[in-house]
C-alpha positions as CSV (number, residue, x, y, z in Angstrom):
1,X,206.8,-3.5,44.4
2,X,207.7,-1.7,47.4
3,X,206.6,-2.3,51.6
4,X,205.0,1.2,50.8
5,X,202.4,0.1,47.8
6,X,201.4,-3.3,50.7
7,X,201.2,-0.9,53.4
8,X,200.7,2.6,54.1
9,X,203.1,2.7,57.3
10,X,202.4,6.7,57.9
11,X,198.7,6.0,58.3
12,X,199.5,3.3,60.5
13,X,202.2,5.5,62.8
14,X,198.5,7.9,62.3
15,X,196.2,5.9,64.3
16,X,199.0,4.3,66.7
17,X,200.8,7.5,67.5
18,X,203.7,6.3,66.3
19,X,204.1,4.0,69.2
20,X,205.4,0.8,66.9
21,X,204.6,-1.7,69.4
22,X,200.7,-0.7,69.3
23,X,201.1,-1.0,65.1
24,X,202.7,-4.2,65.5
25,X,200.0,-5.9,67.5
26,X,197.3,-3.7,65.3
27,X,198.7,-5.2,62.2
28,X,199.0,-9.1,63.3
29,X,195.2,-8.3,64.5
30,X,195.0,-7.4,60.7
31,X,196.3,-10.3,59.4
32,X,194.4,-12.5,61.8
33,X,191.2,-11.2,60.5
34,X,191.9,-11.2,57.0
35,X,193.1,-14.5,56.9
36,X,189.8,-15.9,58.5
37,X,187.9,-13.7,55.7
38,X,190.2,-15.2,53.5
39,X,189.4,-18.5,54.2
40,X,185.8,-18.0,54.1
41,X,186.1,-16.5,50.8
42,X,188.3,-19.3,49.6
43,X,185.9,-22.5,51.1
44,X,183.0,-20.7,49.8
45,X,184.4,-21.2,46.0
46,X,182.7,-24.2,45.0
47,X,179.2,-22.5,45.5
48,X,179.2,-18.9,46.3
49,X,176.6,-16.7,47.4
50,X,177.1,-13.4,45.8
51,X,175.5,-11.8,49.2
52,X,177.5,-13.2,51.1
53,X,180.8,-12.6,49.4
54,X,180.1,-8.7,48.8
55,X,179.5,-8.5,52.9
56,X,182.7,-10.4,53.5
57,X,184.8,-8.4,50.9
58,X,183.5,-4.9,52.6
59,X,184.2,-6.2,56.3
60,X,187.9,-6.9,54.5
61,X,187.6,-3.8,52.3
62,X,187.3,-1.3,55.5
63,X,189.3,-3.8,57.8
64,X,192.8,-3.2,55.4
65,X,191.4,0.4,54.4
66,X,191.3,1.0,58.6
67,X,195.4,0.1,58.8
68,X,196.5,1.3,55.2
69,X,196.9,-2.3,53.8
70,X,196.8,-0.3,50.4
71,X,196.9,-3.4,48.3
72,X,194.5,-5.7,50.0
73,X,191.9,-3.5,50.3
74,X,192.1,-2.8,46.5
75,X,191.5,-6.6,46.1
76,X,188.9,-6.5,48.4
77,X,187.3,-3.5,47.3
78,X,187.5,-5.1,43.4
79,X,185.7,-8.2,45.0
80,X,183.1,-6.2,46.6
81,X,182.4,-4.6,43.1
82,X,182.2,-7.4,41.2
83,X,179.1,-7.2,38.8
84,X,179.2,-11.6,38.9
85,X,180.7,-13.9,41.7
86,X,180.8,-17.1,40.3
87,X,182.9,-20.0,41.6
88,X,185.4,-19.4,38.4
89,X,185.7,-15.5,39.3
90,X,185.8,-16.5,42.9
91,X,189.2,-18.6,42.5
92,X,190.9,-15.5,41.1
93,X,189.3,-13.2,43.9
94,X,190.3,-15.5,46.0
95,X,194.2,-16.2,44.9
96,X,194.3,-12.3,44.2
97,X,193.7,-12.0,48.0
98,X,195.8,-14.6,49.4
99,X,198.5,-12.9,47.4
100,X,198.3,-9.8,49.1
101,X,197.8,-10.7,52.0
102,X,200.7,-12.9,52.0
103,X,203.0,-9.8,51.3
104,X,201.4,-8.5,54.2
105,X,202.3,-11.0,56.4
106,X,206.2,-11.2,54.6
107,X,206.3,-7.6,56.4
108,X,206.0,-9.6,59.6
């Protein structure tokens, strides 16, 4: 899959101007923040709240959404939507996340 279906780089040149060293630092601010979601998400497995893992998939959801990380915030939004979130659907959230937001930071 192409850079273009991880991230939308024309709405990131929208909100930065263009200027590419503002979308760099924008994007590793990104990729900080998702990956401490991400870990929450991910330690939270064992014995998730449902609560809880809606509110951090829509903080992730609008976070991604903001930059045009296309393909995480589909997994995020998917998450956010789940009708159960049990420690077995949590794992797959969860590695369905890591996963994109590891081709997020291969854009790096």
């Amino acid at each position: 899959m192409s850079d273009e279906h991880v991230l939308d780089r024309g709405r990131l040149d929208a909100i930065t101007s263009g200027l590419a060293g503002l979308a760099g630092e924008l994007l590793e601010m990104l990729i900080d923040e998702a990956s401490g979601i991400a870990a929450q998400i991910r330690s939270a497995a064992p014995a998730p709240d449902g609560a809880t893992m809606r509110e951090l998939a829509h903080r992730l959801n609008g976070l991604a959404g903001n930059v045009g990380a296309k393909r995480l915030q589909r997994a995020a939004e998917d998450l956010e939507r789940a009708d159960v979130v049990d420690a077995g659907t949590l794992r797959i959230y969860s590695a369905r996340l890591e996963r994109e937001l590891a081709a997020l930071i291969a854009l790096r």
